[in-house]
Structures are given as C-alpha cells and as structure tokens.
Backbone as JSON, one array per atom type, in Angstrom:
{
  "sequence": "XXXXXXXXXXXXXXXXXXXXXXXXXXXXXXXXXXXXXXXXXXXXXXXXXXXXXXXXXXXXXXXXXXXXXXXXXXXXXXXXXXXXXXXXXXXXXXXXXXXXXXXXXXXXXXXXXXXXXXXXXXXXXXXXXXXXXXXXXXXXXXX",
  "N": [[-15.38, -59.46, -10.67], [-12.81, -59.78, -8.39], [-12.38, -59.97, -4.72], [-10.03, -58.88, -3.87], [-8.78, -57.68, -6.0], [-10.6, -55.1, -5.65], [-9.82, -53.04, -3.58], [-7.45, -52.95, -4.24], [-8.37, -51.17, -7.47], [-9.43, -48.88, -5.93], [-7.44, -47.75, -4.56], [-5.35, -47.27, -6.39], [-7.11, -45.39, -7.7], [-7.39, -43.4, -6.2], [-5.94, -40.75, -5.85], [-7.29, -39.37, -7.79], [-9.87, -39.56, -7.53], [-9.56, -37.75, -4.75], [-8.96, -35.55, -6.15], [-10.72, -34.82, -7.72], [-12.79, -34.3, -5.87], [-11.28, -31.68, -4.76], [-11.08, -30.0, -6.89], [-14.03, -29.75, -7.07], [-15.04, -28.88, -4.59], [-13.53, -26.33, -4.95], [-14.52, -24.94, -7.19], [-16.86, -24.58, -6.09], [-16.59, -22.79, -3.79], [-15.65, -20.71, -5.11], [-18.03, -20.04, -6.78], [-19.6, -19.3, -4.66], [-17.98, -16.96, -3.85], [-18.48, -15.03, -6.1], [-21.3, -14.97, -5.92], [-20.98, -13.51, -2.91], [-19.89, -11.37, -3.48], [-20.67, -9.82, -5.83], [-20.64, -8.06, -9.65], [-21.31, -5.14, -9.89], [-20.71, -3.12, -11.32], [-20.23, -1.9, -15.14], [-18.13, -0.55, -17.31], [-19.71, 0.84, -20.35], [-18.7, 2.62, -22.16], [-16.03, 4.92, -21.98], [-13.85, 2.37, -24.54], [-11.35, 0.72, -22.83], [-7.81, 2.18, -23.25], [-9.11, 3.44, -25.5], [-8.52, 6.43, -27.58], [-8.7, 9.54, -27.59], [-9.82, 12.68, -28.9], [-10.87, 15.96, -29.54], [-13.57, 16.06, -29.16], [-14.22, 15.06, -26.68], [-15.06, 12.86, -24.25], [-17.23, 10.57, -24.3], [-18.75, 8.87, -21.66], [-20.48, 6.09, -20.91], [-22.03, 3.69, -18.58], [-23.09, 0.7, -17.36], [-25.45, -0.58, -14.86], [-25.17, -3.21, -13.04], [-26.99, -5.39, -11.41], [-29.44, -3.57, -11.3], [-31.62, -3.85, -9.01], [-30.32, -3.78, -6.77], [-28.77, -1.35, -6.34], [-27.64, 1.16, -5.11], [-27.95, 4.29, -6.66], [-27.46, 7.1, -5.66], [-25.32, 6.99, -4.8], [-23.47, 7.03, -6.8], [-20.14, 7.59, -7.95], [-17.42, 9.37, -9.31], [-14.41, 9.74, -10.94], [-11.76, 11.5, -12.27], [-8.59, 11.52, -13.11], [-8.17, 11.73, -10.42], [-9.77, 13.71, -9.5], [-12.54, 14.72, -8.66], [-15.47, 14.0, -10.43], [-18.22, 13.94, -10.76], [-20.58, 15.45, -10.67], [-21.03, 15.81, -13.38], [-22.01, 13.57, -14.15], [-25.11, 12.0, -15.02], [-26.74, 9.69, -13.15], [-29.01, 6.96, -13.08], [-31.31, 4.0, -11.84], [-30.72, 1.93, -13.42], [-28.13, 2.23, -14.5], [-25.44, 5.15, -15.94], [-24.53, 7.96, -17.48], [-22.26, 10.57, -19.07], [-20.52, 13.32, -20.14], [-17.08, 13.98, -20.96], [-15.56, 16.87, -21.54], [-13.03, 18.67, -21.2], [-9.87, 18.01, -21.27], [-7.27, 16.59, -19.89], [-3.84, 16.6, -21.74], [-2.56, 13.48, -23.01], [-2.29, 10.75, -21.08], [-5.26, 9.38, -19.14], [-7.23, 8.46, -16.12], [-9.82, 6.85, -15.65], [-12.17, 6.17, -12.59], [-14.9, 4.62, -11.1], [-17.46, 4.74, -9.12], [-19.81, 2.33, -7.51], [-22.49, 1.61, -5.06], [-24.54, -0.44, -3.66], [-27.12, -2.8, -1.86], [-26.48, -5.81, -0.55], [-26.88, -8.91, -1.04], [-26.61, -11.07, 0.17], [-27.5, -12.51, 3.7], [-25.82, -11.55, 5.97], [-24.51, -8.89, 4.69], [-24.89, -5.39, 4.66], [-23.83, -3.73, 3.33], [-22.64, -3.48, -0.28], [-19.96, -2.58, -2.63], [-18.61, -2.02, -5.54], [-15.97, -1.38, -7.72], [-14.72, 0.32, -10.89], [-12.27, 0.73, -12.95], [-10.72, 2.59, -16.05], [-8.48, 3.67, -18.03], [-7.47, 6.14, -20.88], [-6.48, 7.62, -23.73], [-5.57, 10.67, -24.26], [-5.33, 12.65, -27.21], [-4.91, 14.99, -28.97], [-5.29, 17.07, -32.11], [-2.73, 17.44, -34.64], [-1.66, 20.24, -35.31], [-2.41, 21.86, -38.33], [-1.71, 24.46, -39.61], [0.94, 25.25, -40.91], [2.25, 26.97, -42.02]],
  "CA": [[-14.18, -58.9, -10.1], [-12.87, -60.62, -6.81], [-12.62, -58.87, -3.37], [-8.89, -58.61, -3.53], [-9.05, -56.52, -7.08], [-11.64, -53.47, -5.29], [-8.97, -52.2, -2.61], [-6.38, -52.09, -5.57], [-9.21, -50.59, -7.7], [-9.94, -47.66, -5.5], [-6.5, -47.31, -4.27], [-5.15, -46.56, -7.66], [-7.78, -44.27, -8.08], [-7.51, -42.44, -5.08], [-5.84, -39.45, -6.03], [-7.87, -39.17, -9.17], [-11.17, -39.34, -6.54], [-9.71, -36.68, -3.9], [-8.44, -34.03, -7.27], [-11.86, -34.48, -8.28], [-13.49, -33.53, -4.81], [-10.83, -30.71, -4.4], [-11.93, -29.05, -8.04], [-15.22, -29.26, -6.27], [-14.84, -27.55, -3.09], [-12.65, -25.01, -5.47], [-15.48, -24.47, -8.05], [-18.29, -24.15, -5.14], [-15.85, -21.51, -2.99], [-15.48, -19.77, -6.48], [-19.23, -19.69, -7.03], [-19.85, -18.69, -3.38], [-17.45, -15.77, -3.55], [-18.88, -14.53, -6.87], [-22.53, -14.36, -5.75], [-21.2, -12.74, -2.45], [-19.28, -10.21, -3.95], [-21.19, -9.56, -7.53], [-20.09, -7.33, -10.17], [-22.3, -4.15, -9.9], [-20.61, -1.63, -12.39], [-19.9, -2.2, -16.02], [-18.4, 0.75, -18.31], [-19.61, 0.21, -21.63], [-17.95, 3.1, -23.14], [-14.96, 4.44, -23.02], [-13.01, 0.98, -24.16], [-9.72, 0.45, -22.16], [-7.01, 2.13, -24.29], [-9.18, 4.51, -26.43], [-8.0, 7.39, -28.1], [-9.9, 10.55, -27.44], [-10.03, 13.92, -29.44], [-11.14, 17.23, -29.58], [-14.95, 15.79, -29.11], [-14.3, 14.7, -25.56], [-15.34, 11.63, -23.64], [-19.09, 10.16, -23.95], [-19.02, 7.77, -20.58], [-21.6, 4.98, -20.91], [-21.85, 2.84, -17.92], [-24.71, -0.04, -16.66], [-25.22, -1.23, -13.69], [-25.7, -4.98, -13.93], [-27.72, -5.34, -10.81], [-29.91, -2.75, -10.41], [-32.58, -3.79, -7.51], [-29.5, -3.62, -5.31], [-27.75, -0.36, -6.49], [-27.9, 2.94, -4.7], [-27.27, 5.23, -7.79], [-26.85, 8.25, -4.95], [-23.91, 6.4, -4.3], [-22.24, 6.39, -7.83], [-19.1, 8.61, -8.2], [-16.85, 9.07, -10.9], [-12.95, 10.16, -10.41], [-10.9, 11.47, -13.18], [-7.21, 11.4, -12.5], [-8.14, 11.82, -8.86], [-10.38, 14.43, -9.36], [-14.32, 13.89, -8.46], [-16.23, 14.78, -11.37], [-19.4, 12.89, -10.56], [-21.31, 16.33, -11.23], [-21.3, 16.05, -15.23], [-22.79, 12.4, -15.22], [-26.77, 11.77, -14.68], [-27.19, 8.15, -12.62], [-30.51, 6.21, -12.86], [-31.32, 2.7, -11.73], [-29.76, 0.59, -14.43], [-26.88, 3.28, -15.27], [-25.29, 6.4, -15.84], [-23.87, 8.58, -18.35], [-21.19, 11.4, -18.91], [-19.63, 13.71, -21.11], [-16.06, 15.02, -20.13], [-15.0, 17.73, -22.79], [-12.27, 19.45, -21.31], [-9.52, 16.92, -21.03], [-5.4, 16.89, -20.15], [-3.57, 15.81, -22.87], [-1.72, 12.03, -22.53], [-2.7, 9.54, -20.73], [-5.95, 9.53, -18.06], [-7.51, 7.68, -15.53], [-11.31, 7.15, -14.84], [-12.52, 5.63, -12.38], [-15.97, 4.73, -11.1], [-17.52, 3.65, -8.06], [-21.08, 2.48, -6.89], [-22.66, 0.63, -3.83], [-25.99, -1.13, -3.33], [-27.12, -3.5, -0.98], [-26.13, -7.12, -0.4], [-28.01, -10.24, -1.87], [-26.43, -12.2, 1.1], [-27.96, -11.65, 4.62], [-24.86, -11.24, 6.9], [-24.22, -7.83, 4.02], [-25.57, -4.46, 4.13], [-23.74, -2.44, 1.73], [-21.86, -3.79, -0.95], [-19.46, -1.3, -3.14], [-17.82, -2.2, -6.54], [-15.51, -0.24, -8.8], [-13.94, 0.22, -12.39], [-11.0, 1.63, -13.76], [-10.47, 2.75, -17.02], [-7.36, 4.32, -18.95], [-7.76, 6.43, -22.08], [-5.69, 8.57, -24.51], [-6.29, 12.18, -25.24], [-4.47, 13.2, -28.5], [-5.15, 16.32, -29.9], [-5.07, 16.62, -33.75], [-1.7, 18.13, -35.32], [-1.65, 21.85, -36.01], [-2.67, 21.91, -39.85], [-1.61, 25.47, -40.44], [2.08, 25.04, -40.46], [2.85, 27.89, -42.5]],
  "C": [[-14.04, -59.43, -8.68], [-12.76, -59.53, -6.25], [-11.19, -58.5, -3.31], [-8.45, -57.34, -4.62], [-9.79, -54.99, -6.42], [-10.37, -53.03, -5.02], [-7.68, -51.97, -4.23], [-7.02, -50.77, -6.17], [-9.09, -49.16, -7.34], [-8.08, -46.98, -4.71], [-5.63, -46.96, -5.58], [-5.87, -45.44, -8.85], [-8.35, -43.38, -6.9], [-7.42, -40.87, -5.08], [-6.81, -38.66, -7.29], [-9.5, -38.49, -8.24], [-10.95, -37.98, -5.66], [-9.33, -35.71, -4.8], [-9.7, -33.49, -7.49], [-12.84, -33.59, -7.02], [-12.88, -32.01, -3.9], [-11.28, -29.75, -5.68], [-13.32, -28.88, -7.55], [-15.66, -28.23, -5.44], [-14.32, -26.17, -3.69], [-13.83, -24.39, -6.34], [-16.73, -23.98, -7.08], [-17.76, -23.1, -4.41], [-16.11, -20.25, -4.31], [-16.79, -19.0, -6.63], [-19.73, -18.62, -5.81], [-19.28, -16.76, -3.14], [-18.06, -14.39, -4.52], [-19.94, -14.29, -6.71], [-22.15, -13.87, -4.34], [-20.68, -11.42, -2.77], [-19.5, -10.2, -5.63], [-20.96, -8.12, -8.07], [-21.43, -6.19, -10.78], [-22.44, -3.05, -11.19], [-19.73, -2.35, -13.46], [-19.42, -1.13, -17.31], [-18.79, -0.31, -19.95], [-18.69, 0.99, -22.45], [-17.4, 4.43, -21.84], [-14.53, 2.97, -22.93], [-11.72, 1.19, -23.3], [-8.91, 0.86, -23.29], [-7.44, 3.09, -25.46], [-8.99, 5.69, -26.09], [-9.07, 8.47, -28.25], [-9.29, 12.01, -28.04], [-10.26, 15.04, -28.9], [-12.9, 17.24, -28.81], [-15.15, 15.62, -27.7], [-14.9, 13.21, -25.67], [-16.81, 11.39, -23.44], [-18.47, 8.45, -22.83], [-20.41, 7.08, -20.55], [-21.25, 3.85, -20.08], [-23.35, 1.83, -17.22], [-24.16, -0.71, -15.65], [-25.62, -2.87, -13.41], [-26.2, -5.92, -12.46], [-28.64, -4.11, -9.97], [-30.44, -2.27, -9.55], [-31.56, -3.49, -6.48], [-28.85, -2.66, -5.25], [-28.34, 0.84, -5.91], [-27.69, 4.08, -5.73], [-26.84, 6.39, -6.9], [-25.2, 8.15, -4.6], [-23.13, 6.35, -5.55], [-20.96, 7.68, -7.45], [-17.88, 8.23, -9.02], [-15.31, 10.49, -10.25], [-12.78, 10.72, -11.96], [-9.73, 12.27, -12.65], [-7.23, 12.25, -11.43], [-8.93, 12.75, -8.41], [-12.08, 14.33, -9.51], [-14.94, 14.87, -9.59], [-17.17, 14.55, -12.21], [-20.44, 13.96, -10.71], [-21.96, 16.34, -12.84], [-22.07, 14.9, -15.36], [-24.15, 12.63, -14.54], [-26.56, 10.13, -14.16], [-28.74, 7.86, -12.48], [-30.31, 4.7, -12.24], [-30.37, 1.87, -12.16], [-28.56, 1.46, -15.03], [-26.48, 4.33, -15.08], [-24.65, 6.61, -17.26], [-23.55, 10.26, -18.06], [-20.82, 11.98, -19.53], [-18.56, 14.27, -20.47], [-15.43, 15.97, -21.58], [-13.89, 18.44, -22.35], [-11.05, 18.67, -20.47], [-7.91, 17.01, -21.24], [-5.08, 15.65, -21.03], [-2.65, 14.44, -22.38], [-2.72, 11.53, -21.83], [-3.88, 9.51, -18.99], [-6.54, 8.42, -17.55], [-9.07, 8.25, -15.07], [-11.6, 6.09, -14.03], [-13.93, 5.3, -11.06], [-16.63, 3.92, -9.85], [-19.17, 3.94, -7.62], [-21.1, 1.16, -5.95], [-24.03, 0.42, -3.57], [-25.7, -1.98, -2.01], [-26.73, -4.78, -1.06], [-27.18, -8.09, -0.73], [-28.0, -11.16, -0.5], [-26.45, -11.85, 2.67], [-26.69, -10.87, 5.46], [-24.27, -9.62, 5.62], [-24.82, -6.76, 3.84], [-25.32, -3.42, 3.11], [-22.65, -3.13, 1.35], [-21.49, -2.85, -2.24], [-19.03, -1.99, -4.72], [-17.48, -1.1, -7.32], [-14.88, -0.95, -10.0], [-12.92, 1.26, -12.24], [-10.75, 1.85, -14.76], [-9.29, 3.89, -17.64], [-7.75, 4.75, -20.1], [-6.64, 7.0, -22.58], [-6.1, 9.66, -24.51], [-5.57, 12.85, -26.07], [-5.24, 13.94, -29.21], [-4.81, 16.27, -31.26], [-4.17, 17.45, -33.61], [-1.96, 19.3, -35.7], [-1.48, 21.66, -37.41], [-2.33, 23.25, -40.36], [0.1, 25.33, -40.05], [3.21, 26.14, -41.25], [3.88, 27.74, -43.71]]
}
C-alpha cells in the first residue's frame, strides 16, 4: 500500500474510529455509574400487576448485596402508609404479610440503605415500587 493510500485510509475511517471510542467512554461511564450506584433491593414477590384476594399479600424481598445493607434501615410504605412493622428484615432479605387490604389498586413501596462499595460514599439508599390489585371475590349468595 503506498504512503498516499494511509491518510485516505484512516481518513475514511475516521468517524467509524471516533463512534467506536465514543461507545467506549459510553459503555465505561455506564459501568462506572452501575457499580457506584448498585441495585440493593429486589422484590421477589408480589409481581408488578398481581391480583390479590381475600388471602392477603405474602411480600418476598432479597437484598442483592448484603455485606453492604443496613437491614435497620429497610422500610416498607403501603399507599403512603409505613407499615414496616409486619415485615421481619435479615441480612440477605425480608418478608411480609399484609392481610387487611383497600380494595383497587395499591402501591408498595420499599426502601433500604447500606454502605458504599466506592470510597468517596458512606451511605447508599435504593428503592422499589410495586403496584398490585386487590379484588375481592363476588358475593355468591345472591339470593
């Protein structure tokens, strides 16, 4: 390849070279932001969207770093009301039953705070939100 071919070469693959070193910088910011701000709280149950009964609400939640979690620190909302009394928190989790539950459409949501992985951080918080149903069964004696 002569010397007059390179500068073409690299100048027709210029933008191709700086896209590639901007997906870079974008994928390493990405990474960066995700291990400083890591995702602490995970409900497992309820799903988003389920439909709840007569039985009430079994809350199943893990904590998906637990060396860094304060469990004193969890607390648990439902539609705005703290009612972080009913669950038990350990290390790696918590759990919940709510049995006495307004009918339509509710809001839980869940909040814990550990410490920071990254030095310049001493307390780091994360929350969830979850939406459910509560539909009561149909009056069966209908006369």
């Amino acid at each position: 390849m002569s010397d007059s071919a390179k500068p073409t070469f690299l100048r027709s693959h210029r933008s191709v070279f700086f896209a590639l070193a901007v997906l870079v910088g974008v994928g390493g910011m990405a990474l960066a932001y995700r291990w400083m701000n890591p995702v602490l709280i995970h409900v497992v149950s309820p799903t988003r969207g389920q439909v709840v009964g007569l039985g009430g609400l079994e809350v199943v939640v893990r904590f998906e770093r637990p060396q860094s979690i304060d469990a004193q620190s969890f607390r648990v909302q439902l539609n705005g009301s703290d009612v972080t009394e009913e669950f038990t928190a350990a290390e790696n989790g918590a759990y919940g039953r709510l049995v006495i539950l307004p009918d339509g459409e509710n809001v839980l949501r869940l909040r814990v705070g550990g410490r920071g992985v990254w030095p310049l951080q001493d307390q780091i918080e994360d929350s969830a939100e979850v939406r459910f149903l509560v539909r009561r069964p149909i009056d069966l004696n209908r006369g």
